[in-house]
GURO-759525 format. One record per residue: x, y, z of N, C-alpha, C, O in turn; residue in three letters. Coordinates in steps of 0.02 Angstrom, whole numbers. Example, Ala and Ser with C-alpha at 12.3 -4.5 7.8 and 13.67 -1.06 7.14 Angstrom:
! residues 2
660	-284	390	615	-225	390	660	-165	390	712	-166	423	ALA;
642	-112	354	684	-53	357	645	2	394	670	57	402	SER;
//
This chain:
! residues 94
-4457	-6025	5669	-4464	-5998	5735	-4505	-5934	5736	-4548	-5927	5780	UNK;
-4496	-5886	5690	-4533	-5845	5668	-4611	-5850	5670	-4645	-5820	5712	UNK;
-4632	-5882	5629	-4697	-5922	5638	-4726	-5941	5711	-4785	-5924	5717	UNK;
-4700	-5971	5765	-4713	-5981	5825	-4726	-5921	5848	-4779	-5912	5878	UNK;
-4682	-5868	5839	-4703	-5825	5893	-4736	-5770	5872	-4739	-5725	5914	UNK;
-4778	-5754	5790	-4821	-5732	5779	-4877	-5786	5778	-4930	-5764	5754	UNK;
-4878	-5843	5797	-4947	-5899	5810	-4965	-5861	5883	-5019	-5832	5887	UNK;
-4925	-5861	5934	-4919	-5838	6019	-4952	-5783	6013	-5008	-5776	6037	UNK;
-4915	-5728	5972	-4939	-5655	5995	-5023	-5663	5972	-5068	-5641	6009	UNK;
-5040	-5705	5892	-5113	-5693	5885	-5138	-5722	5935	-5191	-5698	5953	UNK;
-5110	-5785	5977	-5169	-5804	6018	-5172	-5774	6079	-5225	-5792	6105	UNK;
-5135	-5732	6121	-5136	-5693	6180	-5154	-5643	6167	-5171	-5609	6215	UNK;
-5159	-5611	6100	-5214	-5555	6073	-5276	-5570	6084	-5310	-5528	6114	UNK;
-5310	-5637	6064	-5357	-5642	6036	-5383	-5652	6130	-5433	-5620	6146	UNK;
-5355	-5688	6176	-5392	-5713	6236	-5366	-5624	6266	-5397	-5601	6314	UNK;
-5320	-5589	6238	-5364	-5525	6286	-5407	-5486	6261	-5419	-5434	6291	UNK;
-5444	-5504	6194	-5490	-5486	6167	-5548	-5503	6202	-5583	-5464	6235	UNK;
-5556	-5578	6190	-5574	-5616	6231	-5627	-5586	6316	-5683	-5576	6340	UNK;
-5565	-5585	6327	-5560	-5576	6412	-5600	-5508	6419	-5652	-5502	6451	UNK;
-5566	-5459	6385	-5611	-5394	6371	-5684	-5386	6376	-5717	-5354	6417	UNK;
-5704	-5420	6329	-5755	-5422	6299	-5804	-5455	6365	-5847	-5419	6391	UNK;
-5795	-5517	6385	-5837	-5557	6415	-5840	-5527	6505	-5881	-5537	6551	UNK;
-5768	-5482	6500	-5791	-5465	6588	-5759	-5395	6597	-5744	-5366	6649	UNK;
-5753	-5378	6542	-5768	-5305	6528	-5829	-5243	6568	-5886	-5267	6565	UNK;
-5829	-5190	6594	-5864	-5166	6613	-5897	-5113	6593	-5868	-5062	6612	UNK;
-5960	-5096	6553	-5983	-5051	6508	-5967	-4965	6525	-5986	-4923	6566	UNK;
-5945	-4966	6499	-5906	-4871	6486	-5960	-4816	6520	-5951	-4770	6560	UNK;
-6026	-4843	6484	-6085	-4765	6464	-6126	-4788	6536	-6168	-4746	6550	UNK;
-6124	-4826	6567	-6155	-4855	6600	-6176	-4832	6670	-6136	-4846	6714	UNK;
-6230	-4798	6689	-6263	-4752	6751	-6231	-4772	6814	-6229	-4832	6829	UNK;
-6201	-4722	6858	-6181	-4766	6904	-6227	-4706	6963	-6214	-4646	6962	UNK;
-6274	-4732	7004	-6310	-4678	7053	-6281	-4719	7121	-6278	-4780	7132	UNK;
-6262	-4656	7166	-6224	-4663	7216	-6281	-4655	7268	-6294	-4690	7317	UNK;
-6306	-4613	7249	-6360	-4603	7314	-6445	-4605	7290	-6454	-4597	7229	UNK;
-6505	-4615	7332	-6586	-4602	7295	-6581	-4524	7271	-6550	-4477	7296	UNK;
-6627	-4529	7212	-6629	-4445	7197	-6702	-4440	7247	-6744	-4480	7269	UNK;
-6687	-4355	7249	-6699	-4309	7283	-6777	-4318	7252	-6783	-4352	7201	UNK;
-6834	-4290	7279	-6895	-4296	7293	-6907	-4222	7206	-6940	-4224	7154	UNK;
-6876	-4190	7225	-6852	-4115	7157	-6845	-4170	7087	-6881	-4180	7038	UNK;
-6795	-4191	7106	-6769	-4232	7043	-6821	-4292	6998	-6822	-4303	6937	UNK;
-6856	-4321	7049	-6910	-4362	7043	-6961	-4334	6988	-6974	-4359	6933	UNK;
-6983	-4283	7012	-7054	-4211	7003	-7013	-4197	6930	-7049	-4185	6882	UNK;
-6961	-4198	6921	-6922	-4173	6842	-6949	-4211	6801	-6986	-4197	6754	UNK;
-6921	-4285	6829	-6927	-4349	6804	-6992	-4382	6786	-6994	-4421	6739	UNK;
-7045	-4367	6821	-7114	-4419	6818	-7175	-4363	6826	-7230	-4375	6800	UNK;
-7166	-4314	6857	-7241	-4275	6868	-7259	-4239	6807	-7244	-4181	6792	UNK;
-7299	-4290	6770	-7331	-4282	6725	-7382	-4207	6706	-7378	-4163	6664	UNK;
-7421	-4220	6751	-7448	-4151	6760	-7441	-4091	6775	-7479	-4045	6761	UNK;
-7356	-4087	6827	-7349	-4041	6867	-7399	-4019	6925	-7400	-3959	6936	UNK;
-7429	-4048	6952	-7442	-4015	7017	-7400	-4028	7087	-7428	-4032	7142	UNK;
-7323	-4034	7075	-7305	-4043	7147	-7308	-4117	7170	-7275	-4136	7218	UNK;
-7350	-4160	7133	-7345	-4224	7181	-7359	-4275	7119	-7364	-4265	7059	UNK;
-7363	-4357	7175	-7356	-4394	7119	-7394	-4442	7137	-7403	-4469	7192	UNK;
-7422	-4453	7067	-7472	-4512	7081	-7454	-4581	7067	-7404	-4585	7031	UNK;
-7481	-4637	7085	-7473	-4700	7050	-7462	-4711	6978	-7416	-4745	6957	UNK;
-7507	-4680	6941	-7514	-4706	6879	-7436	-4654	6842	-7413	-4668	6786	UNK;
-7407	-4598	6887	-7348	-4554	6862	-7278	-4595	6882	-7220	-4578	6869	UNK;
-7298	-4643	6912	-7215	-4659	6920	-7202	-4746	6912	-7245	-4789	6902	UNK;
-7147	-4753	6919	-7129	-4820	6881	-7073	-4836	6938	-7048	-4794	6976	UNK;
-7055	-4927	6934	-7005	-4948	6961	-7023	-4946	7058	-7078	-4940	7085	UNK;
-6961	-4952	7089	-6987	-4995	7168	-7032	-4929	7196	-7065	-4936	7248	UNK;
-7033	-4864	7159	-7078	-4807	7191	-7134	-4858	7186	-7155	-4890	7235	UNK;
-7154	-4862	7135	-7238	-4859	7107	-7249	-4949	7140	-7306	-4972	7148	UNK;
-7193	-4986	7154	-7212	-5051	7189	-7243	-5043	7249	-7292	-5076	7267	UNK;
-7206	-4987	7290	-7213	-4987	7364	-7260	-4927	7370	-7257	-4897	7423	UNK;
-7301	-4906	7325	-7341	-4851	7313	-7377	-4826	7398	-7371	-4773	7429	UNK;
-7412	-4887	7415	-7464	-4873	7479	-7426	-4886	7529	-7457	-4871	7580	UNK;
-7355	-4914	7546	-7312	-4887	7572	-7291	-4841	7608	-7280	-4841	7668	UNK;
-7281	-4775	7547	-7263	-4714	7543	-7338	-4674	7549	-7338	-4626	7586	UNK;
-7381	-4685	7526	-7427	-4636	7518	-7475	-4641	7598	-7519	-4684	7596	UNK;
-7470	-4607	7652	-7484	-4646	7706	-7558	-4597	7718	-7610	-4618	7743	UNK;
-7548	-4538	7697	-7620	-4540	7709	-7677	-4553	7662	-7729	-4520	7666	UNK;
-7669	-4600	7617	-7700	-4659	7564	-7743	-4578	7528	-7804	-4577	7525	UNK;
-7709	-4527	7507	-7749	-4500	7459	-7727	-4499	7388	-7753	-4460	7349	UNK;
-7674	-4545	7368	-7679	-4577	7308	-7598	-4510	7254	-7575	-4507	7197	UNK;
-7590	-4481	7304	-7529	-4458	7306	-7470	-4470	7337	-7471	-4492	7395	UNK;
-7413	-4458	7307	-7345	-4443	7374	-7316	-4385	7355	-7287	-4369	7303	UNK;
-7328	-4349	7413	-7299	-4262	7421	-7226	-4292	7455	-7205	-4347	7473	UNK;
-7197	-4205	7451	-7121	-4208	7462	-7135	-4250	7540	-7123	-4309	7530	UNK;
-7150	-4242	7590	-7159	-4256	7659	-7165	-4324	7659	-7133	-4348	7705	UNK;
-7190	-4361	7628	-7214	-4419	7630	-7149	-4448	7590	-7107	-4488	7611	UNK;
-7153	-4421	7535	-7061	-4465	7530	-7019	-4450	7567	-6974	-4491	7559	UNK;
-7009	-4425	7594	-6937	-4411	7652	-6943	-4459	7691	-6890	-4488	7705	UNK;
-7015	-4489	7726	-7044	-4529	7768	-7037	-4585	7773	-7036	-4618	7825	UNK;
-7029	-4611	7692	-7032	-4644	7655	-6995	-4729	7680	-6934	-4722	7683	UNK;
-7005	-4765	7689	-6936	-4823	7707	-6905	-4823	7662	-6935	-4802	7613	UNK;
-6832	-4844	7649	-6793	-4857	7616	-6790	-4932	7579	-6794	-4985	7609	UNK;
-6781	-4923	7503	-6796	-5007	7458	-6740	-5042	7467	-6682	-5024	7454	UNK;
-6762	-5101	7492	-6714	-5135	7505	-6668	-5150	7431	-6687	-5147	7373	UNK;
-6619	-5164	7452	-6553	-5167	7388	-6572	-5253	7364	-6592	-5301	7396	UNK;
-6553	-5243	7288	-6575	-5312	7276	-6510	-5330	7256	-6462	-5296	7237	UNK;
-6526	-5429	7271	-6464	-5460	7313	-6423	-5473	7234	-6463	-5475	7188	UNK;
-6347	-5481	7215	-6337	-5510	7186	-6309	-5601	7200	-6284	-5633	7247	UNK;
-6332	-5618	7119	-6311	-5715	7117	-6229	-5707	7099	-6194	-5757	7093	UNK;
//
């Protein structure tokens, strides 16, 4: 009888191992609540530092929706023009 119910405990160990593992939710994992700030951006990507940002300085749905944002097509986006900015649409989950 002994035997049975250390067979049980390894196997309800092992499926909440299991279970853990496969739908588990990563610990270290970024969670951003809101868009960063136009400041935060300029930390992040302005390569050069002059205050603004070009195409070739930024990455991700900025640099998709580039001409978008950049409305008076001089190949920048100043703080004004991101504020302006439309908002990226949220992508859908399956």
């Amino acid at each position: 009888m002994k035997s049975n119910g250390f067979k049980t405990a390894v196997v309800v160990f092992g499926i909440m191992m299991i279970s853990n593992i496969s739908f588990g939710q990563p610990q270290d994992r970024k969670e951003r609540k809101e868009p960063p700030t136009f400041s935060e951006l300029l930390k992040e990507m302005d390569k050069n530092e002059d205050g603004k940002l070009s195409k070739s300085e930024l990455k991700g749905p900025l640099k998709e929706d580039f001409a978008k944002v950049d409305t008076d097509e001089d190949g920048f986006i100043t703080e004004e023009e991101f504020k302006k900015a439309p908002k990226p649409q949220r992508r859908k989950r399956n």
